[in-house]
C-alpha positions as CSV (number, residue, x, y, z in Angstrom):
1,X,-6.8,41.5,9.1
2,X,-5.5,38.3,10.5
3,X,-1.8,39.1,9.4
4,X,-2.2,42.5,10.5
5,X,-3.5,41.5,14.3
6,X,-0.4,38.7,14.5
7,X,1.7,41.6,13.9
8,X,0.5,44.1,16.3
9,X,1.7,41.0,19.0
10,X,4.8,41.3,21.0
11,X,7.2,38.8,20.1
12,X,7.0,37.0,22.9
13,X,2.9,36.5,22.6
14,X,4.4,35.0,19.0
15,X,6.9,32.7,20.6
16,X,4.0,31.5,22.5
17,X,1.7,30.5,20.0
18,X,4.1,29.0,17.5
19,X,5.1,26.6,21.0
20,X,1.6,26.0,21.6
21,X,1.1,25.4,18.2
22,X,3.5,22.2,18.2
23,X,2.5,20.9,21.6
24,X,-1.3,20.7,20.1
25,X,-0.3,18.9,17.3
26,X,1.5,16.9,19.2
27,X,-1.0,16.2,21.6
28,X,-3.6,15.7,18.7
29,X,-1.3,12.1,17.9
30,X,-2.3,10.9,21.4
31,X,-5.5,12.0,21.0
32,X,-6.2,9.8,17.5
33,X,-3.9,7.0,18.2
34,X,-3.9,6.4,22.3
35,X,-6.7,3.7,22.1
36,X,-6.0,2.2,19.5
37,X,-2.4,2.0,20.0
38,X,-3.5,0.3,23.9
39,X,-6.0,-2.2,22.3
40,X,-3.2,-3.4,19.2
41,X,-1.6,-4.3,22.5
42,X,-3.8,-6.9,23.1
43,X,-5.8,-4.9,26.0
44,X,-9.4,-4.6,26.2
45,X,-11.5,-1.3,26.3
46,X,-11.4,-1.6,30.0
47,X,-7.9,-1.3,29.8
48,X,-7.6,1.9,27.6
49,X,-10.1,3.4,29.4
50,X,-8.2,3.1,33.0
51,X,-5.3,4.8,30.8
52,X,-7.6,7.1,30.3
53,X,-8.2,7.9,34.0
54,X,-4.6,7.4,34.6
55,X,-4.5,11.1,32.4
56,X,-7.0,12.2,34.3
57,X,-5.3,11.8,37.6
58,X,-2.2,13.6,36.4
59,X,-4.5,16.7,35.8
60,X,-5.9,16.8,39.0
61,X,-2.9,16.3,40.7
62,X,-0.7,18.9,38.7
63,X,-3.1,22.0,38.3
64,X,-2.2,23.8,41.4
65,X,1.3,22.7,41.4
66,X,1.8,23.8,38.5
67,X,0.7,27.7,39.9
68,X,3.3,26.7,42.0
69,X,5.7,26.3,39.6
70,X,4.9,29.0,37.9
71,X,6.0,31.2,40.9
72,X,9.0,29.6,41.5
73,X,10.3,29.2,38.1
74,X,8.8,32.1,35.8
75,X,6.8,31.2,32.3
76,X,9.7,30.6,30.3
77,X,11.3,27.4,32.2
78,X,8.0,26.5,32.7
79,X,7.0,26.2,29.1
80,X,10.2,24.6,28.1
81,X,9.8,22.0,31.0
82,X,5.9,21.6,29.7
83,X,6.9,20.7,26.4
84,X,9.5,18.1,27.0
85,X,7.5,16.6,29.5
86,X,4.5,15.9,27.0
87,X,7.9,15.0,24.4
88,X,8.7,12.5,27.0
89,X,5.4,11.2,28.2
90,X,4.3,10.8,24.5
91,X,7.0,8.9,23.4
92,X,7.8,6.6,26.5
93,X,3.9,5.8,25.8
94,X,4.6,4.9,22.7
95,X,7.7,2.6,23.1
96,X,5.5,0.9,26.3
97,X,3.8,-2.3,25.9
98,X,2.3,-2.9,29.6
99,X,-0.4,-1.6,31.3
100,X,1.7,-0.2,34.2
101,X,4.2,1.4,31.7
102,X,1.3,2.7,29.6
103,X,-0.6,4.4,33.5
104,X,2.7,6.3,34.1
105,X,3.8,7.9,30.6
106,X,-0.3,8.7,29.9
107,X,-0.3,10.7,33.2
108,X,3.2,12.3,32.6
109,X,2.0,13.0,29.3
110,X,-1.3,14.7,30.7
111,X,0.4,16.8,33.7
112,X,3.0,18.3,31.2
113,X,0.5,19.6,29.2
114,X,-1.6,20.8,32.2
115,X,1.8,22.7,33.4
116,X,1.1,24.5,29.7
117,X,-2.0,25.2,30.1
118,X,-1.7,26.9,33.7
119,X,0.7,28.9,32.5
120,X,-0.6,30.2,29.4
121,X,-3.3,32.6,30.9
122,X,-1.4,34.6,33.5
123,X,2.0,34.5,30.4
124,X,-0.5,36.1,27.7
125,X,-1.8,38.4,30.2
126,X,2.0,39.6,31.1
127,X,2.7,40.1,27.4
128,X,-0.6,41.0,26.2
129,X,-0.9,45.0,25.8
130,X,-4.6,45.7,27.9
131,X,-6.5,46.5,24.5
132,X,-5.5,43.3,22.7
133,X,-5.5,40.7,25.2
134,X,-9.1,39.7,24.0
135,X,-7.5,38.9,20.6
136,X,-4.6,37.4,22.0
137,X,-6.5,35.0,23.8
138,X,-8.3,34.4,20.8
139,X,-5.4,34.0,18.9
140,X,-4.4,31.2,21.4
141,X,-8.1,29.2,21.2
142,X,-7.5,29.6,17.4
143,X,-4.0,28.2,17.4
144,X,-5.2,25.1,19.7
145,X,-8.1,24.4,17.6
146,X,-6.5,24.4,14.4
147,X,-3.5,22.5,15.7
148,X,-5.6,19.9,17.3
149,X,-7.3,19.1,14.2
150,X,-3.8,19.3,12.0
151,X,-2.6,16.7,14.3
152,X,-5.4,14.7,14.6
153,X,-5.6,14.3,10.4
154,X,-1.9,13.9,10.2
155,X,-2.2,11.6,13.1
156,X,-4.1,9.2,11.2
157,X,-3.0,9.8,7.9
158,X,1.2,8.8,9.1
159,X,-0.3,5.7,11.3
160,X,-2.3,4.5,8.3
161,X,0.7,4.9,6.0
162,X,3.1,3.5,8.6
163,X,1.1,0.4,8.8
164,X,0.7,-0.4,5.6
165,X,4.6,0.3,5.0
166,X,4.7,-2.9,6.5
167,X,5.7,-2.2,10.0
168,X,2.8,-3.5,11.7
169,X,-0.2,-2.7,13.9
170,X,1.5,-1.7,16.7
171,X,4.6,-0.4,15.4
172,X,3.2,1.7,13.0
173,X,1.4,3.5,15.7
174,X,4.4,3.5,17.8
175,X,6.3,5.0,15.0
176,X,3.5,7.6,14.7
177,X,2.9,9.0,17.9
178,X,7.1,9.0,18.0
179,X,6.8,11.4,15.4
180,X,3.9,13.7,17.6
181,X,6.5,13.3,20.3
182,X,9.1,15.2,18.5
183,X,6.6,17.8,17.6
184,X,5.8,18.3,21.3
185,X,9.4,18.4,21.6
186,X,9.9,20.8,18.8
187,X,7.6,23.3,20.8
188,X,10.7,23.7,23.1
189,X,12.4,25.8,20.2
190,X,10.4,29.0,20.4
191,X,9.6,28.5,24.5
192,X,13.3,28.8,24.9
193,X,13.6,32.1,23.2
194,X,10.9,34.0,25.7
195,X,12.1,37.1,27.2
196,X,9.3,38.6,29.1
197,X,9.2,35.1,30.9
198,X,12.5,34.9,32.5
199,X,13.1,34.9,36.2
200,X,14.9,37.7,37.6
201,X,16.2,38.1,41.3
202,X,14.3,40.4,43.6
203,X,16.1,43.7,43.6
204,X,16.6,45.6,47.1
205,X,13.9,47.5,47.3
206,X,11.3,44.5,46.1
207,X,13.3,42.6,48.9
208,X,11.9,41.8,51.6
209,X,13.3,43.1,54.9
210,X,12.7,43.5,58.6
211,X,10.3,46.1,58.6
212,X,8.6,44.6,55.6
213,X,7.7,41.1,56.0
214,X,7.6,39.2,52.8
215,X,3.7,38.4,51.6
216,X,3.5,34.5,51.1
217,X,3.4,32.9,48.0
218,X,0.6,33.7,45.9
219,X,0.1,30.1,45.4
220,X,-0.8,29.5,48.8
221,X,-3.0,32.4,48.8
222,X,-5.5,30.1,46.4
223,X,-6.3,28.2,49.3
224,X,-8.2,30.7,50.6
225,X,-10.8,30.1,48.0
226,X,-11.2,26.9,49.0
227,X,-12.8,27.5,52.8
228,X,-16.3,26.6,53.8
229,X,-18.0,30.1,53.2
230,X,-17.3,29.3,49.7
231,X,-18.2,26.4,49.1
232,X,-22.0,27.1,48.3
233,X,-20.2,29.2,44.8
234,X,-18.2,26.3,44.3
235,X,-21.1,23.6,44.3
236,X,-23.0,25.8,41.7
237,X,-19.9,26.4,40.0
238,X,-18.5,22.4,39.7
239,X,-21.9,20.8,39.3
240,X,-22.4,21.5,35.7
241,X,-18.8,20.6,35.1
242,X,-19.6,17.9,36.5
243,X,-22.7,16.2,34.6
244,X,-21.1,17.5,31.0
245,X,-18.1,16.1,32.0
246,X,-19.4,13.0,33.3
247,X,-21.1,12.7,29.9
248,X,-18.2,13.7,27.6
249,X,-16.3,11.4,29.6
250,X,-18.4,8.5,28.3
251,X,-18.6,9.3,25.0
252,X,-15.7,11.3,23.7
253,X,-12.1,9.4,24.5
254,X,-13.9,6.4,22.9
255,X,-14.5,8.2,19.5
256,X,-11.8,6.2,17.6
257,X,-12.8,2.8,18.8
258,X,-16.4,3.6,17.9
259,X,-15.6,5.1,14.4
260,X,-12.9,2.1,14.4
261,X,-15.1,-0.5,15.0
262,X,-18.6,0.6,13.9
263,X,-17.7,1.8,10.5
264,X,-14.4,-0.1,9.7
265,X,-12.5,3.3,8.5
266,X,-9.0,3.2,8.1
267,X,-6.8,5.7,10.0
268,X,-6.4,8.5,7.7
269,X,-10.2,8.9,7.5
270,X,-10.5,8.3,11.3
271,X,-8.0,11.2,11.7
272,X,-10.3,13.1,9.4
273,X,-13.6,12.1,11.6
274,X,-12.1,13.3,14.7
C-alpha cells in the first residue's frame, strides 16, 4: 500500500520528500551532538543553552521572510537555498570553537531550515492532486519522523566511533556533524530537479497594466491578520503554544546532557535514546 501511494505521487511531490528526507537527517546530527559538541568546548550548560536561543531567534526572525521569499523566488530556489543554508550553518558550527562563532552558524543553521519548512506546505499543496494531499502530507510527517530518528542513531553511532578512532572529543564530533552537513547538503540534489517549483515571468494578460492595478504581495497581505480585532483569536491561539513550549523548552534541548551525564551512555546509545 505504502509503495503503491508513493507511486500515485507526482514526481515533484517525490523530489520533495527524498530532499526533505536528507535535510532531516541532517538536522537529526545537530540535534544529538549540538550540546555536547558546545560543552567539549569547555562551555558550560549556560552557554549551550544561549546557543540554543540563538536558534531560536533565527526562527522567529525568518518565518515570515521566508513567505516572502517564497513569492519572490518560487519553491524550487527556495528549497535549494534551504538546504545549503542548513549545509553551511551545520558545518561552520562544527568547525567553530567560540561562543560568538557557535550564536551565528546555530541561527543560520535554524533559519535555513525554517525557509524549508515554510515552504513545504503551500509546494505540496501545488503538486498535491486535491484527493491525495492528506497522504501527501502524511507522507511528508512520515519522512521527517523517520529521518529524524535515522539521523539521530547514526548521529551518535559515527560520533562514538569517531572518538574512539582516536580523534578526540571535540573533533570527533566535529567530524560527525561534518558528515550531517553534507547530508543537508546532499538534499540540494533532488531540490534542484523540481519542475512545478520554478519561477516563470508573468505573461501579458497576468500583467499587470493601467486599467488593472497589480494586487500587492501576498506576503504583505499576512499582516492583516495581525490587527487588533484579532488579537483576542490570537491570545487563545498562542497561549497554549506558549506554556508547552515553555515547558519543552526546559526539558527537551537538554536531553543529551541529561542521558549524558545521568546515566554515563556512550554516544551510539544516546543517539538510540533520543
Amino acid at each position: 500500500m505504502i509503495l503503491a501511494t508513493w507511486r500515485a505521487f507526482l514526481p515533484d511531490a517525490r523530489r520533495f520528500l527524498c530532499g526533505a528526507l536528507l535535510l532531516e537527517v541532517g538536522h537529526g546530527f545537530l540535534w544529538v551532538l549540538q550540546n555536547l559538541y558546545v560543552r567539549s568546548l569547555g562551555f558550560g550548560e549556560a552557554d549551550a543553552g544561549t546557543v540554543l536561543s540563538a536558534a531560536g531567534i533565527g526562527v522567529v526572525l525568518t518565518t515570515i521572510p521566508a513567505a516572502a521569499l517564497y513569492d519572490a523566488l518560487g519553491a524550487r530556489r527556495c528549497l535549494v537555498l534551504a538546504a545549503t543554508g542548513a549545509a553551511a550553518g551545520l558545518l561552520g558550527f562544527a568547525l567553530s570553537e567560540s561562543l560568538p562563532a557557535l550564536l551565528f552558524w546555530s541561527a543560520v543553521q535554524s533559519a535555513s531550515f525554517t525557509v524549508h519548512r515554510v515552504v513545504a506546505a503551500p509546494f505540496l499543496v501545488s503538486v498535491g492532486h486535491p484527493g491525495q494531499r492528506t497522504q501527501l502530507f502524511g507522507a511528508e510527517f512520515m519522512t521527517h519522523t523517520v529521518a529524524a530518528a535515522f539521523g539521530l542513531a547514526c548521529a551518535g553511532a559515527l560520533a562514538d566511533l569517531l572518538v574512539h578512532a582516536g580523534l578526540g572529543e571535540s573533533e570527533g564530533l566535529s567530524a560527525a556533524l561534518a558528515l550531517g552537513a553534507l547530508a543537508s547538503l546532499c538534499a540540494t540534489i533532488p531540490y534542484r530537479g523540481l519542475v512545478t517549483g520554478r519561477r516563470r515571468e508573468p505573461t501579458a494578460a497576468e500583467a499587470p497594466t493601467a486599467t488593472r492595478p497589480a494586487s500587492p504581495p501576498s506576503v504583505w497581505r499576512m499582516f492583516a491578520i495581525l490587527a487588533p480585532r484579532h488579537w483576542h483569536l490570537w491570545w487563545r491561539l498562542a497561549l497554549p503554544y506558549l506554556i508547552v513550549g515553555t515547558g519543552a523548552g526546559l526539558i527537551i534541548p537538554f536531553i543529551n546532557l541529561y542521558v549524558t551525564d545521568r546515566f554515563a551512555r556512550p554516544k551510539n546509545e544516546l543517539g538510540l535514546v533520543m
